[in-house]
Chimera marker file (.cmm) of the C-alpha trace (Angstrom):
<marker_set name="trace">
<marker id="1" x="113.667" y="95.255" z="128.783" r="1" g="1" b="0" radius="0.5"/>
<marker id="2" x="114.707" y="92.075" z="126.912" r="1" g="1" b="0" radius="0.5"/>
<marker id="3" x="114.928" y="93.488" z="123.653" r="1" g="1" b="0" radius="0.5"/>
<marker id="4" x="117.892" y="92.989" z="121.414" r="1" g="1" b="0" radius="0.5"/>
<marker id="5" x="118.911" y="95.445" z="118.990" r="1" g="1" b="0" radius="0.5"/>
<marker id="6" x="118.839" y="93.648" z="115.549" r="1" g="1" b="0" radius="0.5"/>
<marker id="7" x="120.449" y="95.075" z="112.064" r="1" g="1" b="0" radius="0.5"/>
<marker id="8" x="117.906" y="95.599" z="109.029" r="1" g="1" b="0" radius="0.5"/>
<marker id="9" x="118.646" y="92.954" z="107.100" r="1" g="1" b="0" radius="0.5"/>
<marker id="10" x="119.023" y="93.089" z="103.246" r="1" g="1" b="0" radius="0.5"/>
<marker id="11" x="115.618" y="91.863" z="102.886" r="1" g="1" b="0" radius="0.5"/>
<marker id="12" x="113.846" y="94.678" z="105.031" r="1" g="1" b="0" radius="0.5"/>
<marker id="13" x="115.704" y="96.936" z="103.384" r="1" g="1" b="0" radius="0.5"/>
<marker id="14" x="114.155" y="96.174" z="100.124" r="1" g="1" b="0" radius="0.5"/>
<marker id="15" x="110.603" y="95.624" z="101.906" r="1" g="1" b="0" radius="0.5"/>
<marker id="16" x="111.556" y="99.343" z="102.811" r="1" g="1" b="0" radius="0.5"/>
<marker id="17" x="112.081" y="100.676" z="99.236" r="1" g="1" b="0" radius="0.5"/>
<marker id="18" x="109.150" y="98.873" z="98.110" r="1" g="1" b="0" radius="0.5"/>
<marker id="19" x="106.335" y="99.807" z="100.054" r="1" g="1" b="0" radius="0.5"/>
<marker id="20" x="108.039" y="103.478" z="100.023" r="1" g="1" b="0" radius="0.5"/>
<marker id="21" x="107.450" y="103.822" z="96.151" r="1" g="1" b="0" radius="0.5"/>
<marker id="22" x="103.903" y="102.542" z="96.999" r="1" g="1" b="0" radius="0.5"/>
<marker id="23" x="103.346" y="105.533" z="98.777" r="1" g="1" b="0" radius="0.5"/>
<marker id="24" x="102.902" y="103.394" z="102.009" r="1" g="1" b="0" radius="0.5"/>
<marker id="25" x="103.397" y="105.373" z="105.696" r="1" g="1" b="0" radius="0.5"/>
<marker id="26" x="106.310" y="104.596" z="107.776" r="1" g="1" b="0" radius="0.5"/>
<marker id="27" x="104.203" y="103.222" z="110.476" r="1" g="1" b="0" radius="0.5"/>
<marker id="28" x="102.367" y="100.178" z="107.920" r="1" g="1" b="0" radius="0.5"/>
<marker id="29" x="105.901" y="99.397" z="107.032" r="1" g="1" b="0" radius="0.5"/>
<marker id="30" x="106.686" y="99.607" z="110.549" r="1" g="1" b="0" radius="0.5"/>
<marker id="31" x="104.263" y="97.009" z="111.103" r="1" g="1" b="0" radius="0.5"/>
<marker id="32" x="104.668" y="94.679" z="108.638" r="1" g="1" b="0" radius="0.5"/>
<marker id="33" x="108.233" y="94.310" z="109.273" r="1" g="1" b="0" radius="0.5"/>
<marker id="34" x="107.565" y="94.360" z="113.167" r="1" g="1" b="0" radius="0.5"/>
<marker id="35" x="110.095" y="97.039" z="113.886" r="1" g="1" b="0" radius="0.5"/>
<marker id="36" x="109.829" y="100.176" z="115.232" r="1" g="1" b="0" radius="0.5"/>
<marker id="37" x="108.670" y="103.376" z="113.098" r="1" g="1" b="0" radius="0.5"/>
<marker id="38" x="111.788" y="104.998" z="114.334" r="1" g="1" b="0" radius="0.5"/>
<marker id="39" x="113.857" y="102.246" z="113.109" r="1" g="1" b="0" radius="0.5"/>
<marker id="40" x="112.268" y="102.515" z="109.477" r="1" g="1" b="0" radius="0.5"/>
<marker id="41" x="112.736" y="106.773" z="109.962" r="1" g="1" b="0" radius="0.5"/>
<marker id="42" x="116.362" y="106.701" z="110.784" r="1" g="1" b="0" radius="0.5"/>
<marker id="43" x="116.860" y="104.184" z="108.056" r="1" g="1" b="0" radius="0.5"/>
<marker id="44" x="115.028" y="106.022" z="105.321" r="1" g="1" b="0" radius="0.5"/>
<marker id="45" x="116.964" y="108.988" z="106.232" r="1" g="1" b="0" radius="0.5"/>
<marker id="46" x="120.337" y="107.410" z="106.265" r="1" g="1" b="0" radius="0.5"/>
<marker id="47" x="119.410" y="105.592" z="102.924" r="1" g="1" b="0" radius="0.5"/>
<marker id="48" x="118.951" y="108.626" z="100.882" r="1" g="1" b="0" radius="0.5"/>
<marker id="49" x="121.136" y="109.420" z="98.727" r="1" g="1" b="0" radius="0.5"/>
<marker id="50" x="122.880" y="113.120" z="98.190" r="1" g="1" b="0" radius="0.5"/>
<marker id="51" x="120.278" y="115.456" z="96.768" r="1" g="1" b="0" radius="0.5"/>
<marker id="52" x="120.303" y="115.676" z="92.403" r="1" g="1" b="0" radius="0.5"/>
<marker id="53" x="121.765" y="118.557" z="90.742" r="1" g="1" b="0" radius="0.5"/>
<marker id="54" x="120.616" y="119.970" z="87.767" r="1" g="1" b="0" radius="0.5"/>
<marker id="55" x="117.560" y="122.293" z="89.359" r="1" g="1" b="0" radius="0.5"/>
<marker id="56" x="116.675" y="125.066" z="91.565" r="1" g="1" b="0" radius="0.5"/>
<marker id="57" x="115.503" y="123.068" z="94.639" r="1" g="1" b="0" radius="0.5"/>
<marker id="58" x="117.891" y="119.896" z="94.011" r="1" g="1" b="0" radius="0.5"/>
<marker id="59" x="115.008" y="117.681" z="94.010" r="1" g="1" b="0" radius="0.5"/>
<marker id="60" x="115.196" y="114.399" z="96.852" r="1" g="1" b="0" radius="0.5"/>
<marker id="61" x="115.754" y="111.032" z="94.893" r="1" g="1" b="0" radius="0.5"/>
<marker id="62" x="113.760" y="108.436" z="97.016" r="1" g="1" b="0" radius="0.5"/>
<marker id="63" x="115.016" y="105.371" z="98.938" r="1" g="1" b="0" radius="0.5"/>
<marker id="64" x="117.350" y="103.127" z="97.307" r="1" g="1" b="0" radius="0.5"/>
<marker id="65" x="117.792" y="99.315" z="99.276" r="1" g="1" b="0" radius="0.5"/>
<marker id="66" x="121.280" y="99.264" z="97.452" r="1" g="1" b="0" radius="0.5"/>
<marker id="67" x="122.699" y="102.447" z="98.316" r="1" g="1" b="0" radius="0.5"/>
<marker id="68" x="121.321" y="101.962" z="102.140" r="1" g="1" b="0" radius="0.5"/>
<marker id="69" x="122.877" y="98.821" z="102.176" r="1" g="1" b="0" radius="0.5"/>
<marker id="70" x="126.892" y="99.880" z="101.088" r="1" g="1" b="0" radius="0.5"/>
<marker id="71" x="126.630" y="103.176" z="103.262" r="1" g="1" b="0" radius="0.5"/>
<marker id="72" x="125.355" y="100.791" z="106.110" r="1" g="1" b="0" radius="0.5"/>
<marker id="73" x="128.373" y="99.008" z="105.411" r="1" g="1" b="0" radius="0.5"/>
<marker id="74" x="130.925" y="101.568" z="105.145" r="1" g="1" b="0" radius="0.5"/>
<marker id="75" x="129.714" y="102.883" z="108.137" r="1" g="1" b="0" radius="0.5"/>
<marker id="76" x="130.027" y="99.379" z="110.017" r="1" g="1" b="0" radius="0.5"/>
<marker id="77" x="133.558" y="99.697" z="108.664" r="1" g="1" b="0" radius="0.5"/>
<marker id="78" x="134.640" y="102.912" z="110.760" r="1" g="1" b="0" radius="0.5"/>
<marker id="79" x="133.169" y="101.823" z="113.306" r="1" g="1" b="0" radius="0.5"/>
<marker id="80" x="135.217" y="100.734" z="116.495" r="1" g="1" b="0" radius="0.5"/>
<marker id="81" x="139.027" y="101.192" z="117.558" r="1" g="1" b="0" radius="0.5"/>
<marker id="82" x="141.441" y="103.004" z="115.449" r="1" g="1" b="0" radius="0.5"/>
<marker id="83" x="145.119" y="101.285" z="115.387" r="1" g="1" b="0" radius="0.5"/>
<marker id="84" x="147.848" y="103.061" z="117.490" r="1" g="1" b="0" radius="0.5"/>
<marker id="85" x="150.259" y="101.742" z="115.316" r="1" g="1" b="0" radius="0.5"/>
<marker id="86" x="150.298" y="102.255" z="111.516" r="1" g="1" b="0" radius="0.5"/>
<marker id="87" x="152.910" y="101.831" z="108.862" r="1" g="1" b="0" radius="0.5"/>
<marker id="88" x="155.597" y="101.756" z="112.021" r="1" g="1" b="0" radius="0.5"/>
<marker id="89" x="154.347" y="104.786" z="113.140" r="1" g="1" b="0" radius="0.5"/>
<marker id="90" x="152.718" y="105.244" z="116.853" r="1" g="1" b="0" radius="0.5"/>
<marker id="91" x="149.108" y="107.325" z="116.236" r="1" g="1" b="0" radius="0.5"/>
<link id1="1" id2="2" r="1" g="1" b="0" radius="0.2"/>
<link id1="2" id2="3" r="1" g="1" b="0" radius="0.2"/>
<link id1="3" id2="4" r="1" g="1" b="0" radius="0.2"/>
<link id1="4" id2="5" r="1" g="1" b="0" radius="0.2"/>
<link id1="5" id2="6" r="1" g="1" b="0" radius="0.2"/>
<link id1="6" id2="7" r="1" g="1" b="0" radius="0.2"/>
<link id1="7" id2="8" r="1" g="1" b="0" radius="0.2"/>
<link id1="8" id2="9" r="1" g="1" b="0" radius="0.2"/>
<link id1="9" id2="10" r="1" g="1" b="0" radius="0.2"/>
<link id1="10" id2="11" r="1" g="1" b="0" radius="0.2"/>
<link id1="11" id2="12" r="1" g="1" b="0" radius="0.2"/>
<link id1="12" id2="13" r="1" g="1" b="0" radius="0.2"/>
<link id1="13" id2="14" r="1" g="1" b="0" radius="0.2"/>
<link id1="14" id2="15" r="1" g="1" b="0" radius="0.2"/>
<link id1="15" id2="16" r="1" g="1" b="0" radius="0.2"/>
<link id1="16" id2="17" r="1" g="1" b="0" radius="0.2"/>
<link id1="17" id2="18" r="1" g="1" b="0" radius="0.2"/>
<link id1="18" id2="19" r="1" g="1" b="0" radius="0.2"/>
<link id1="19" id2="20" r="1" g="1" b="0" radius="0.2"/>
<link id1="20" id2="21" r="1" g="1" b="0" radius="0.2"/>
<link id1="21" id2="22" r="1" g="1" b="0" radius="0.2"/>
<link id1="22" id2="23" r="1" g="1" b="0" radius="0.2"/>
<link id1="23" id2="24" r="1" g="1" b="0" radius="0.2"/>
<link id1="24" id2="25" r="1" g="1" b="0" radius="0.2"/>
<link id1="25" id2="26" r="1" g="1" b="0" radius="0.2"/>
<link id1="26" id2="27" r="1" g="1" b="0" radius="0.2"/>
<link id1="27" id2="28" r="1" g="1" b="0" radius="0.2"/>
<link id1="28" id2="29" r="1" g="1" b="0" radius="0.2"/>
<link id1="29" id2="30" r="1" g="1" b="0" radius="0.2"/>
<link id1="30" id2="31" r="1" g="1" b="0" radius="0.2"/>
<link id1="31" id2="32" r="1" g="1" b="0" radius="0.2"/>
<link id1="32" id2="33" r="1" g="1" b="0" radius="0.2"/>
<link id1="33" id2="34" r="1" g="1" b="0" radius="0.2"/>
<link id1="34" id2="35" r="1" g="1" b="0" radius="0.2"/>
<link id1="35" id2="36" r="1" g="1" b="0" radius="0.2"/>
<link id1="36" id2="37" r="1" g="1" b="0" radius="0.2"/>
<link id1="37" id2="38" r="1" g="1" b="0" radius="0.2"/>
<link id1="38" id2="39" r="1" g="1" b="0" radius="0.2"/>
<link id1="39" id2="40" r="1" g="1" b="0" radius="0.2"/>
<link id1="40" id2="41" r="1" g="1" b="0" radius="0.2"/>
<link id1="41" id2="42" r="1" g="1" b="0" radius="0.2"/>
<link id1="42" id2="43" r="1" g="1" b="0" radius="0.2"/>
<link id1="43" id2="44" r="1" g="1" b="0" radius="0.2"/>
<link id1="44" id2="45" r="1" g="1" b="0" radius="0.2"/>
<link id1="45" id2="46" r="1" g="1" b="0" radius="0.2"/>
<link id1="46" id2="47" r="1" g="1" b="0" radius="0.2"/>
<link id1="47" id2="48" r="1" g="1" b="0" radius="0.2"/>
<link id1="48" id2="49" r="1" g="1" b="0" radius="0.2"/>
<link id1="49" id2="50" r="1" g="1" b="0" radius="0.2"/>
<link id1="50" id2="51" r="1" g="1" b="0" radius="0.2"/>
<link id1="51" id2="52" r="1" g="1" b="0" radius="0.2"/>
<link id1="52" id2="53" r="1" g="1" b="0" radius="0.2"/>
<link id1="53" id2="54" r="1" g="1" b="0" radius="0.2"/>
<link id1="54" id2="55" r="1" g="1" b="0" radius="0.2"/>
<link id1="55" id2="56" r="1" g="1" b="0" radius="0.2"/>
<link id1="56" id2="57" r="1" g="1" b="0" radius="0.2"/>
<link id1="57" id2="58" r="1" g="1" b="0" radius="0.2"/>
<link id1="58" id2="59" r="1" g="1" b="0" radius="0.2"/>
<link id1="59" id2="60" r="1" g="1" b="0" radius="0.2"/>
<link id1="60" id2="61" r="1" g="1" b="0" radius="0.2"/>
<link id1="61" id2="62" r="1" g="1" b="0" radius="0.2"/>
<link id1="62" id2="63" r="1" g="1" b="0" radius="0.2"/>
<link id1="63" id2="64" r="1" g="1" b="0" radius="0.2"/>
<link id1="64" id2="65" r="1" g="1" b="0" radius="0.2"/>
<link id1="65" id2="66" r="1" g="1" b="0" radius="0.2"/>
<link id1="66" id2="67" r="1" g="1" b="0" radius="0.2"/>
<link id1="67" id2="68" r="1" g="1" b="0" radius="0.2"/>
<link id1="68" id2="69" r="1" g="1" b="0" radius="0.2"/>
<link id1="69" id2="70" r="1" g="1" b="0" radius="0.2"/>
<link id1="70" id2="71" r="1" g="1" b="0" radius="0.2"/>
<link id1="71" id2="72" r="1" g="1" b="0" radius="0.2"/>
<link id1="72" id2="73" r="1" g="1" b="0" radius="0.2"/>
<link id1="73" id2="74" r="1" g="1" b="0" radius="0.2"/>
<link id1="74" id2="75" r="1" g="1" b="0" radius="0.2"/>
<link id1="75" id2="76" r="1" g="1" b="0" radius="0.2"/>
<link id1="76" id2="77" r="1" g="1" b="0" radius="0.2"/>
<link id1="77" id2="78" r="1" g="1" b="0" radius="0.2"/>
<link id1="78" id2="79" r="1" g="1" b="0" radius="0.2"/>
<link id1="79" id2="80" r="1" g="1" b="0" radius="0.2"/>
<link id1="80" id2="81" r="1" g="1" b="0" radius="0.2"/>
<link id1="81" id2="82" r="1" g="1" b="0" radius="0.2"/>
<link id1="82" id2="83" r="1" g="1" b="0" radius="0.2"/>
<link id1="83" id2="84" r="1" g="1" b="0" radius="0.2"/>
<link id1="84" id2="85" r="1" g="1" b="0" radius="0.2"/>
<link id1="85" id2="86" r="1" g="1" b="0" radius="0.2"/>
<link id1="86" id2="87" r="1" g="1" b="0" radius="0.2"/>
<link id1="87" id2="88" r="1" g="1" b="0" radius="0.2"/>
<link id1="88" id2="89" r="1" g="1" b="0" radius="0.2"/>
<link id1="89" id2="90" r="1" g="1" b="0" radius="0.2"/>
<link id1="90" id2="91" r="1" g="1" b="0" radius="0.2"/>
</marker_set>
């Protein structure tokens, strides 16, 4: 078990949103990208965006490379230690 875990990059993000409004499967993008299909499942999932308002059934807006790309980063962001001290103040 050599394998690293690498970050989607910007790039196969797009890839992602691309073949997706094709209509491509997650396991042909899967392959073209050489990842995992759970990689390209979890990251489809994360990269959707809140459902639209405005109907009965709140229709699903598809995969957006932009939008998966700030929540990956905001998440990135709360990841790891909090500070025990803030503003003077012991947490």
């Amino acid at each position: 078990m050599d394998k690293k875990y690498c970050h989607l990059s910007v790039e196969e993000r797009a890839v992602i949103m691309i073949e997706r409004s094709k209509g491509s499967s997650l396991r042909l993008i899967a392959r073209t990208l050489g990842r995992d299909a759970s990689t390209v499942s979890r990251e489809i999932r994360r990269g959707l965006p809140e459902r639209v308002e405005g109907s009965d059934e709140a229709a699903v807006v598809g995969y957006n490379a932009t939008t998966a790309s700030v929540t990956y980063r905001e998440r990135r962001r709360r990841c790891g230690r909090r500070c025990k001290l803030v503003e003077g103040t012991l947490l």
